[in-house]
N, C-alpha and C positions, 0 to 999 in steps of 0.2 A: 285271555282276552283275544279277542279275533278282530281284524280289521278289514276295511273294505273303502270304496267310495261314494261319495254321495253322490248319487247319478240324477233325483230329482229333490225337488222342494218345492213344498207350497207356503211361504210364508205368510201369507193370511188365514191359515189355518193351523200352522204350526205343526207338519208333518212333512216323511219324504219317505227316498226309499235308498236303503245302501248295496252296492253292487259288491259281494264278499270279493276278497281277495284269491278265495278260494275257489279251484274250478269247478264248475258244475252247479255251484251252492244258487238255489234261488234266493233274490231280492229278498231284504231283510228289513221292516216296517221300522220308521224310527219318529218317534215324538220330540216335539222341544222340549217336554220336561226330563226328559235323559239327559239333556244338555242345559240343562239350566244354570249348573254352576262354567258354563265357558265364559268369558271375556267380550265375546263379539256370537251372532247368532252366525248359521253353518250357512255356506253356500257351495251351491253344485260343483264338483269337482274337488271340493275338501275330502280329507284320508282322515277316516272316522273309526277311531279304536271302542269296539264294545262289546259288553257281555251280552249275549242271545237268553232268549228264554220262546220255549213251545208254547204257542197259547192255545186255548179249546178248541179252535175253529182249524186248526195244523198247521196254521198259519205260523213265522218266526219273527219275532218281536226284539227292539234292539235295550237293554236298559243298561242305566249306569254306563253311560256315553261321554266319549272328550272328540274332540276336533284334534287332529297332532296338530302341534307345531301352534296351538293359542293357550295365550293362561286360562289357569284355571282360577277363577275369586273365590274368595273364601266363602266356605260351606257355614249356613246359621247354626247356633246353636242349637236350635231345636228340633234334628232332624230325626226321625222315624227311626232308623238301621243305626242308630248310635248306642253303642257296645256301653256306654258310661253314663252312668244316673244319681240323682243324691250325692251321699259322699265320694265315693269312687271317680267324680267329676273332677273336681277340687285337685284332687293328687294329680289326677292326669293333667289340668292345668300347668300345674308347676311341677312335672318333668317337662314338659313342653317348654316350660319357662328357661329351666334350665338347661336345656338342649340347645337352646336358644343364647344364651348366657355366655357357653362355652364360645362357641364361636366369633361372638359379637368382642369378647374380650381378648379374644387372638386376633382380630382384625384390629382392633385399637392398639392392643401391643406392636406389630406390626407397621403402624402408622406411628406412630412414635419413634420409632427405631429408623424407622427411613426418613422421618422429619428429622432428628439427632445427623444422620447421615449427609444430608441435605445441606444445615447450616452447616455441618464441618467443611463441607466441598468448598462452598460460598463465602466465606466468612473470610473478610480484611484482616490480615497477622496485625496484631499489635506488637509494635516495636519498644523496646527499653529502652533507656540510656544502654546500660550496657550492651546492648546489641549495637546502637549505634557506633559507640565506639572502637566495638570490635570491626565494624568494615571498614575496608578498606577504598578508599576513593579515586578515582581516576576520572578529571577534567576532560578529558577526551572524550569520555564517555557522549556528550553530549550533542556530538556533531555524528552528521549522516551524509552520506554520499546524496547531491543531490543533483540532476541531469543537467548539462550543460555549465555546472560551475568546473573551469580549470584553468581560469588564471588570479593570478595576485588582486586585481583588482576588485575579485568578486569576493575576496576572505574579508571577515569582519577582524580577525586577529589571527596573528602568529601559529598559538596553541592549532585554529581553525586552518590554515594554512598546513603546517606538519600533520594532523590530521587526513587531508586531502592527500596530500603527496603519497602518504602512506599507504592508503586503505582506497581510494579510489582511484578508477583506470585512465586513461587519458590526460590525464594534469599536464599543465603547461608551467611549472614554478621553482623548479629547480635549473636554472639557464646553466650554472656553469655546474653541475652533477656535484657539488659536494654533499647534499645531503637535509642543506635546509634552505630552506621554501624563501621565496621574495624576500630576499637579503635585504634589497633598497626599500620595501615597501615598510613590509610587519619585523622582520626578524633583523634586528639590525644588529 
């Protein structure tokens, strides 16, 4: 396959001309029907992969053309250079089929396997009884350091009080240092 650029286009007439890749090579005549199975019609400055053929006049003629880089649509079933006919059709259908099969069924395996993967990540633990009862529980847990509380007056209880003294910095609640928090207030 040789390639080159489309240097001109007439699209009201449906021709151009492709400039080969190759040095020296003269302009290379190119029809829209070489391009008829592309996606979108060519425009100047597309990189145009095609086979050559000599025609009578010495002129070089471009067939069996694509545009890089745009899909190709499906080719009809009834085309001229089609190697399969009658029965020999049929078979080829269905390796196509199953050429087809194959992959389609590894893509779905795949998708499965990462959906499985997905809920596992996501998915809320269900707790027992016996789970339950195996943790173990700490009331403290419940209290957090929060900015500017550091005296008695601002604990809602005791527990929240020892808490603070503990685990956060600056507290104001232990006056004579033994150890627990707003004696007169929570901790009596």
């Amino acid at each position: 396959m040789e390639k080159g650029t489309l240097v001109r286009w007439n699209s009201e007439k449906g021709f151009g001309f492709i400039k080969p890749d190759t040095a020296n090579a003269q302009d290379v005549f190119i029809h829209i029907s070489a391009l008829k199975q592309m996606a979108r019609k060519p425009v100047v400055g597309d990189q145009i992969n095609y086979f050559s053929e000599l025609q009578s006049d010495g002129k070089i003629k471009a067939i069996k053309a694509n545009i890089e880089g745009v899909a190709i649509i499906a080719a009809s079933s009834n085309r001229r250079d089609n190697k399969y006919n009658g029965q020999h059709n049929g078979q080829y259908k269905r390796k196509s089929l199953s050429g087809l099969l194959l992959p389609l069924l590894v893509v779905l395996g795949l998708g499965i396997f990462g959906f499985k993967k997905y809920e596992e990540l996501t998915s809320t633990p269900v707790l027992t009884n016996q789970d339950v009862e195996q943790m173990q529980f700490n009331p403290v847990q419940n209290f957090s350091c929060e900015a500017g509380k550091t005296h008695c007056s601002q604990m809602r209880s005791c527990a929240e009080a020892k808490y603070y003294n503990r685990y956060c910095p600056d507290t104001k609640m232990d006056g004579d240092g033994d150890g627990i928090p707003c004696e007169r207030q929570l901790c009596n």
